[in-house]
C-alpha positions in Angstrom: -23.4 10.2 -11.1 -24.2 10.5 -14.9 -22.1 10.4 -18.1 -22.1 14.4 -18.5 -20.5 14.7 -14.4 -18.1 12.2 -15.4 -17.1 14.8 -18.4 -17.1 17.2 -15.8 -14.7 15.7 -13.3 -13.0 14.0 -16.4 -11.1 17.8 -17.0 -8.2 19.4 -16.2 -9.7 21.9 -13.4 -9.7 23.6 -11.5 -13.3 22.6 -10.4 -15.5 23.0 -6.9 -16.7 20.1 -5.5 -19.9 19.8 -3.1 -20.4 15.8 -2.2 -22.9 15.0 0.6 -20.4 14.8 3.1 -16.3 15.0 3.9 -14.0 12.6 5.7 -11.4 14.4 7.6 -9.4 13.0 10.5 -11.7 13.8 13.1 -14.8 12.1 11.5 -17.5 12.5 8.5 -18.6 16.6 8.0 -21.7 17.8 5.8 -21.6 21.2 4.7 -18.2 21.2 3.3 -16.8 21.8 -0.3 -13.1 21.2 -2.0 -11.5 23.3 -4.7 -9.2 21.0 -6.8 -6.5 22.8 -8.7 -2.8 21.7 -9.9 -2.9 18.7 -8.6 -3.9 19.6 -5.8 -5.8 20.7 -2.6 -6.4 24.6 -3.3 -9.4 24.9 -0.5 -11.2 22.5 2.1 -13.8 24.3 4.1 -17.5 25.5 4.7 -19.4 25.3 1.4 -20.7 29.0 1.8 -17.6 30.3 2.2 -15.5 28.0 -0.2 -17.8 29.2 -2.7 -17.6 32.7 -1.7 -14.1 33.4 -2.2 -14.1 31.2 -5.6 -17.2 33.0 -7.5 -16.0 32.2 -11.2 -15.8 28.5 -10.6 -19.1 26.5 -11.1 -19.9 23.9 -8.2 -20.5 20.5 -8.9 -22.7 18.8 -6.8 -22.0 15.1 -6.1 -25.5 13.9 -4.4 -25.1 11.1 -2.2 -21.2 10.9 -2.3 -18.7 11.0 0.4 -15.6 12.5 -0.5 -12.6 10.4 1.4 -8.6 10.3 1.1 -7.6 7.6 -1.2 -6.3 4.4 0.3 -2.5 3.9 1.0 -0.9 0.6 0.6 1.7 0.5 2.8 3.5 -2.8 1.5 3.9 -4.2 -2.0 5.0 -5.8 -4.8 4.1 -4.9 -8.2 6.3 -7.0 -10.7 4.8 -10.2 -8.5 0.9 -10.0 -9.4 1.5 -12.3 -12.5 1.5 -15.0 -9.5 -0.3 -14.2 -6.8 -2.9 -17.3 -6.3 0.5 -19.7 -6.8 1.0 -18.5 -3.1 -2.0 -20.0 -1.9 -2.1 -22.9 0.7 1.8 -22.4 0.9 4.2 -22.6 3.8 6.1 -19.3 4.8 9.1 -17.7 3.1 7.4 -18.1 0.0 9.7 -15.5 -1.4 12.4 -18.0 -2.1 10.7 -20.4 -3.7 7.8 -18.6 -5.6 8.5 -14.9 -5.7 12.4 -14.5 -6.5 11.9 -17.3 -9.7 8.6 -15.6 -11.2 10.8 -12.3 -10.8 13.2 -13.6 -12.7 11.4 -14.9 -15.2 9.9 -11.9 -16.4 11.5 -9.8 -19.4 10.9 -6.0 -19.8 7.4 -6.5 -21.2 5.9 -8.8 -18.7 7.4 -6.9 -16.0 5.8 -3.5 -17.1 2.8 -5.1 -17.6 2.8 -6.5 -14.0 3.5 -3.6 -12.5 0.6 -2.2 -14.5 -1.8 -4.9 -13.6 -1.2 -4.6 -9.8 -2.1 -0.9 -10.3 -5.1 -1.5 -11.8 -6.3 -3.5 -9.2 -5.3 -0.7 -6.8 -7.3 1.7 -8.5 -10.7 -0.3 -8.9 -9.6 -0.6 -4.9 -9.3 2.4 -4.4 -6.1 2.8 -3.0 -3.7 6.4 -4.9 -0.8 5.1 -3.6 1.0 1.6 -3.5 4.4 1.3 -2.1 6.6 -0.5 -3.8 9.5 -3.2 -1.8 11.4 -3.9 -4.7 12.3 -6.4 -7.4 14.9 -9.0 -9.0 13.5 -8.9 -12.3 17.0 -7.6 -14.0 15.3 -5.2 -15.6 15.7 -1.1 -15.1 13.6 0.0 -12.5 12.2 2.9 -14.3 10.4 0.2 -16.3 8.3 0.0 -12.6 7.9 3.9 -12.6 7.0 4.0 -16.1 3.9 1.3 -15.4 2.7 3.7 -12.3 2.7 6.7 -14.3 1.0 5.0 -17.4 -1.7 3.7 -14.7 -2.0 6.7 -13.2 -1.4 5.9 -9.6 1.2 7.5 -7.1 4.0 5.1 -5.8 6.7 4.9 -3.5 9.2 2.8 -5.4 11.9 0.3 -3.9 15.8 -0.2 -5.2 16.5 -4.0 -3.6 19.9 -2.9 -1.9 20.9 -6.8 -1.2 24.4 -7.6 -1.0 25.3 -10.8 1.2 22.8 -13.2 -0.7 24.5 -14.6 -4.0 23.1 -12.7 -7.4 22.1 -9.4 -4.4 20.5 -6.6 -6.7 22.6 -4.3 -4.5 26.3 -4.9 -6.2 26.3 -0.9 -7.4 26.5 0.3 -3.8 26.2 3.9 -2.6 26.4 4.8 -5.9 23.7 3.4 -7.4 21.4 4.1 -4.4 22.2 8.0 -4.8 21.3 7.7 -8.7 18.2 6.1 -7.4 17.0 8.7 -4.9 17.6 11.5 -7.1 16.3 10.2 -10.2 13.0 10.9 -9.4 13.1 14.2 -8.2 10.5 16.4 -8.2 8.3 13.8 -10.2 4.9 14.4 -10.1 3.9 10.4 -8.7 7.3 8.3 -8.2 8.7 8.8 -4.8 12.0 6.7 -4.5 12.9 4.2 -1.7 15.9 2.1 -0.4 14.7 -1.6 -0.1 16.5 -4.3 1.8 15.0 -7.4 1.2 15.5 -9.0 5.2 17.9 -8.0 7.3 20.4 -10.7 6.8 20.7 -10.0 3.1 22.7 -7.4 3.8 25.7 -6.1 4.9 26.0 -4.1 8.4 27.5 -1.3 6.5 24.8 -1.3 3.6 22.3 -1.7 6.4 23.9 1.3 8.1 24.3 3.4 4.5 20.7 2.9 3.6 19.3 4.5 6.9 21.9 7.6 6.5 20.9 7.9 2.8 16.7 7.4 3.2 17.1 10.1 6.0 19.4 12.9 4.6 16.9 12.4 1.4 13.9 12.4 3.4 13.3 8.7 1.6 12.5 5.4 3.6 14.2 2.8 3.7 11.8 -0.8 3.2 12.9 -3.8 4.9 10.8 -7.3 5.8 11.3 -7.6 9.6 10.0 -9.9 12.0 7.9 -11.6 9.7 8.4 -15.3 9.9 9.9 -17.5 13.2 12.2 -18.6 10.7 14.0 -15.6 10.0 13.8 -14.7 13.9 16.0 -17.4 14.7 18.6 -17.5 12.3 19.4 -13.8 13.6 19.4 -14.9 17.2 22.0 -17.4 16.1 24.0 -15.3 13.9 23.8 -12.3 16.1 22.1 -13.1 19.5 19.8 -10.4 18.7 15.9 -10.7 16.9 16.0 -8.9 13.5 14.3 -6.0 15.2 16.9 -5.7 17.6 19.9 -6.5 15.4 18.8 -3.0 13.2 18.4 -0.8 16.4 21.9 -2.1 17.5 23.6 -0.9 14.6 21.3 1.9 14.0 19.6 1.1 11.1 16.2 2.7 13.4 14.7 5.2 13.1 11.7 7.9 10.9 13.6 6.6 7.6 12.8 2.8 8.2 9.3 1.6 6.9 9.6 -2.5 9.2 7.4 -4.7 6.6 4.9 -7.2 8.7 6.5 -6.8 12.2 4.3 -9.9 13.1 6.3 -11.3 15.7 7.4 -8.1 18.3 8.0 -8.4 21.9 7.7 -6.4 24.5 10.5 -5.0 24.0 10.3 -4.7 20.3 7.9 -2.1 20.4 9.5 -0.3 22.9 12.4 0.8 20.4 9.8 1.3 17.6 8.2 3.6 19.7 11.6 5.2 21.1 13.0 5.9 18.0 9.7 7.1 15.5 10.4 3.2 13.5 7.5 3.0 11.2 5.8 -0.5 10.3 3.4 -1.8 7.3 0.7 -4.1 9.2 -0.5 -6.8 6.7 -3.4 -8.5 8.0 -4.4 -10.2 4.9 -0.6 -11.6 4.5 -0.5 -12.8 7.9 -3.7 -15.0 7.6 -3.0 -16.2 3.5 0.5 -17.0 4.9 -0.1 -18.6 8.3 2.1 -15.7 9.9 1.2 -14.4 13.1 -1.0 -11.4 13.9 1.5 -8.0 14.1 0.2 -6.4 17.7 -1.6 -3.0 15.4 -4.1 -2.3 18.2 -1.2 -2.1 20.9 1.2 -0.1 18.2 -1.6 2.5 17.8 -1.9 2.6 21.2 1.6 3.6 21.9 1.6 6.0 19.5 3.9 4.0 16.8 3.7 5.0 13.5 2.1 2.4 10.8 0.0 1.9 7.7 -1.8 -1.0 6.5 -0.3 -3.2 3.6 -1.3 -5.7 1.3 1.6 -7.3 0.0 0.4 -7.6 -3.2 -2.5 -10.4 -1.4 -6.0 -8.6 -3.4 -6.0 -5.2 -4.4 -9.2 -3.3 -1.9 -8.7 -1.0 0.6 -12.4 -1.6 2.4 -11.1 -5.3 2.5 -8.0 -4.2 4.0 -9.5 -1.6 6.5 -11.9 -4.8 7.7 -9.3 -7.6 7.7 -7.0 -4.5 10.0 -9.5 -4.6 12.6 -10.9 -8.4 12.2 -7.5 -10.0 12.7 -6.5 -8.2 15.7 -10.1 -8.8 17.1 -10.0 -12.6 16.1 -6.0 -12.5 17.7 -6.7 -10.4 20.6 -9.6 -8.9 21.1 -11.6 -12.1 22.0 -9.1 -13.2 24.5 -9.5 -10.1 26.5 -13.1 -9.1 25.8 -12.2 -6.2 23.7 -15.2 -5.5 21.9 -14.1 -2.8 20.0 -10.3 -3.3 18.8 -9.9 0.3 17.7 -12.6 0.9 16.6 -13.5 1.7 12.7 -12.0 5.2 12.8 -8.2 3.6 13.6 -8.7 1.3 10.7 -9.4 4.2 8.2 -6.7 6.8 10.1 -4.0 4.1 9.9 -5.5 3.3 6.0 -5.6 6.6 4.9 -3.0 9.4 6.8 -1.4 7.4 9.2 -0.3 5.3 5.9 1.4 7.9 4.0 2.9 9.1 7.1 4.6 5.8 7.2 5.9 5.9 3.8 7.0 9.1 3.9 4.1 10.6 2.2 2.3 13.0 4.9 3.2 16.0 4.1 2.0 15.4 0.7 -1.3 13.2 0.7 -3.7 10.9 3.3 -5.9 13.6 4.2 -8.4 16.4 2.4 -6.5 19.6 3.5 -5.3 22.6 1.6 -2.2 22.3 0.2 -2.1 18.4 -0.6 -2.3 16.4 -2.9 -5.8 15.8 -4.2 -5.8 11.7 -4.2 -9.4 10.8 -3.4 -12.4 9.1 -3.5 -15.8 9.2 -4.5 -18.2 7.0 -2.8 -21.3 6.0 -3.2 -23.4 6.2 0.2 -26.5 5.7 -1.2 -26.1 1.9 -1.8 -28.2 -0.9 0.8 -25.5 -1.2 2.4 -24.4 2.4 3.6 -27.6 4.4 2.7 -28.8 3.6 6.8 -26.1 5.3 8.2 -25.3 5.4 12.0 -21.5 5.5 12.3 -20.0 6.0 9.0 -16.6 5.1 10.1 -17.7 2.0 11.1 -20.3 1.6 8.3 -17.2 2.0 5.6 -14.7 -0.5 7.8 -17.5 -3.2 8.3 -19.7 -2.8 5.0 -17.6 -0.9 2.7 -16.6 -2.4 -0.5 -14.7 -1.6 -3.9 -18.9 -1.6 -5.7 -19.0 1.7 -4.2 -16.3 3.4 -5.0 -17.5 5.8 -8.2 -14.8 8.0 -9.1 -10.7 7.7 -8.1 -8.4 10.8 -8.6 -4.7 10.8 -8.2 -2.9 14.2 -8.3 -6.2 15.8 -9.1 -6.7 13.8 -12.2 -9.4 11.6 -12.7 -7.8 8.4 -12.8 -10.7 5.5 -12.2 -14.2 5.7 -13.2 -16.7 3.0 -12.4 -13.8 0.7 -11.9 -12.4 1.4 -15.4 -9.6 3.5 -15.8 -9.7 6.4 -18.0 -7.4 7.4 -20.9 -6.8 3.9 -21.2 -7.9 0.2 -22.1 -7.7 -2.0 -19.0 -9.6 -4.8 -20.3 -6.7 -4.9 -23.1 -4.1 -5.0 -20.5 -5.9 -7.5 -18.4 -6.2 -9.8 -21.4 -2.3 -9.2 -22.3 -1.2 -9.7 -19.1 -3.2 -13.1 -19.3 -0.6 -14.4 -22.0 2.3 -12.8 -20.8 1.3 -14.5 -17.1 1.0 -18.2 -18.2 4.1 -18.2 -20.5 6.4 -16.1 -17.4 5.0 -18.9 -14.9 5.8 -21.9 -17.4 9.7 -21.0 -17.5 10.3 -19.9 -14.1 11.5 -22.3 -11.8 8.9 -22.3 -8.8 8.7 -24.6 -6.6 5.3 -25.2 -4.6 5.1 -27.6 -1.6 1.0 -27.0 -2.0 -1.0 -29.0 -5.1 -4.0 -26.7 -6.3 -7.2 -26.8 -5.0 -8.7 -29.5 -7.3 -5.3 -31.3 -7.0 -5.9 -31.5 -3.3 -9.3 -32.6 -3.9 -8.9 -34.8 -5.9 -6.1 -36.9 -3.6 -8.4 -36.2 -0.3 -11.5 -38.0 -1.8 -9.1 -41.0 -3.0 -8.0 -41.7 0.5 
């Protein structure tokens, strides 16, 4: 696509657009066209007709494009991306020794421009909508909301709700989460959430109030469960109950509750996700850069339980994700049982895509090209070596997909990502601030890594 069809798509609409081809949820479809208007969806159908009943607007063709739902990122954490490789190599429950001091070291600045960095890397992924678990930086959340916006991405945004764990973000109570859920009402790309940070940071009755809240708001409520053997048995001695268990015994389970990794579920486990509609964020690319186990996705989708895929702030690219999805639960069960398949590519970009916002309480507003929803989408590029051959695009875009491809990004109908550079603004600007703000953040929090760097840990291998 040329400079004068980025102009084009650059507008304000409405426009009609004809790519090569369509991904809806039962597979690629050729012959189709979009109308894009408000922000939306205004028509998804047969190009003849589509065109027919909207004579006075000019098509534009998109040769060799697929148009596809932008990505969802079911799990992250924006205000952390200032640190992300200081992770690497490290032990689990990283969160207490890296994440909650980098969080705290940032200031209103560095914390906007955090949150604005991690979007970036979202877009030039390809995802139009991250979902947000929450921060300790101090500062006001809207600072969060007001990164997204600027970026130009849609997110699902976190309160922390914390209240047994000394200096909890939750000390405002019911209060404060009401002002919180209806502070972004009727915005056009901040959707507010409840977020506890693990189940025992929190009270039984705030771990009660945040269900009833998240549910009479039609809001989820984001907590980490399951996630490390750790955690699991520190609730079986405190309550005699997995985390899992210890929220469906108080019930804290439910449509409203988004369960963030879920790596370790028994049998059980996935009974009561499945019983009571319990949605969970798999995060295949966590699991492996953490050492975590492999959350069952193949089995969940089998069972029908709801989930999205997540990337916990790990690299910001939804083809990744969609391949790391399938690869992990080949490499952690699909070779043990001869399962050559494991879902095959279309479950992958279902539970990427629709089956993601559904989980974040999204679906009845993006994750799929229908009428009437929100037009976050894709333009990709299926001309390239490594899609032009195409036998099973669903496949094709799980195995061979990548971020290269990815020409155009729109969020709310708006062209948002262009090439991989955002429009309306400088991102190579922002990437070199956030380069400053990043080093001085990381130099006066107190982290603590049990891992040396990578040349560190050369460097005392070869002296052995």
């Amino acid at each position: 696509m040329n400079q004068p069809l980025r102009e084009l798509l650059d507008g304000t609409g409405p426009f009609l657009l004809l790519p090569d081809a369509v991904l809806l949820p039962e597979g690629p479809a050729e012959g189709m066209a979009a109308v894009v208007a408000d922000g939306s969806f205004a028509a998804v159908g047969d190009a003849a007709q589509v065109q027919l009943t909207h004579p006075r607007l000019d098509p534009i063709r998109l040769p060799g494009h697929l148009l596809m739902p932008g990505f969802v990122d079911a799990h992250h954490h924006l205000t952390q991306t200032f640190g992300s490789a200081l992770a690497y190599g490290e032990p689990s429950e990283i969160f207490r020794r890296v994440w909650v001091p980098l969080e705290g070291a940032l200031d209103e600045e560095s914390a906007y421009t955090a949150a604005k960095l991690a979007a970036l890397e979202a877009l030039r992924g390809g995802f139009t909508t991250v979902t947000d678990a929450g921060n300790r930086t101090g500062v006001d959340i809207d600072v969060v909301a007001r990164a997204a916006r600027d970026a130009g991405i849609r997110c699902v945004l976190g309160i922390v709700c914390d209240d047994v764990e000394p200096g909890g973000a939750g000390s405002g109570g019911a209060q404060r989460e009401e002002q919180h859920l209806a502070r972004y009402e009727g915005d056009a790309l901040v959707h507010a959430s409840l977020a506890v940070s693990i189940p025992e940071a929190a009270t039984t009755a705030t771990l009660r109030r945040t269900a009833c809240l998240a549910a009479e708001a039609g809001a989820i409520v984001q907590i980490h469960v399951n996630e490390h053997l750790a955690g699991v048995e520190r609730s079986l001695v405190r309550h005699g109950l997995r985390p899992l268990e210890h929220l469906y015994d108080i019930g804290a389970l439910g449509p409203q509750l988004l369960a963030a990794h879920a790596t370790l579920l028994t049998p059980r486990e996935l009974t009561l996700l499945a019983d009571t509609g319990t949605a969970v964020s798999y995060n295949p690319v966590a699991s492996a850069w953490k050492g975590n186990a492999v959350a069952p996705a193949a089995t969940m989708a089998e069972r029908g339980i709801r989930f999205g895929l997540g990337t916990d702030g790990t690299r910001g690219d939804g083809f990744r994700l969609t391949e790391a999805a399938e690869f992990a639960q080949r490499l952690a069960y699909g070779l043990a049982t001869g399962d050559s398949s494991c879902g095959a590519g279309w479950t992958w970009l279902e539970h990427a895509t629709r089956g993601g916002a559904d989980a974040v309480g999204l679906g009845a507003r993006t994750g799929t090209i229908a009428a009437g929803l929100a037009a976050d989408f894709l333009l990709v590029d299926v001309t390239n070596p490594e899609l032009a051959l195409s036998w099973d695009l669903p496949w094709e875009l799980v195995r061979r997909g990548n971020r290269d491809q990815i020409s155009a990004v729109f969020v709310a109908g708006r062209l948002r990502l262009w090439r991989g550079r955002p429009t309306g603004w400088d991102g190579p600007a922002l990437v070199r601030r956030a380069a400053g703000l990043a080093r001085a953040a990381v130099e006066r929090a107190p982290i603590t890594r049990a891992h040396p760097t990578s040349t560190t840990a050369r460097e005392r291998s070869t002296a052995r």
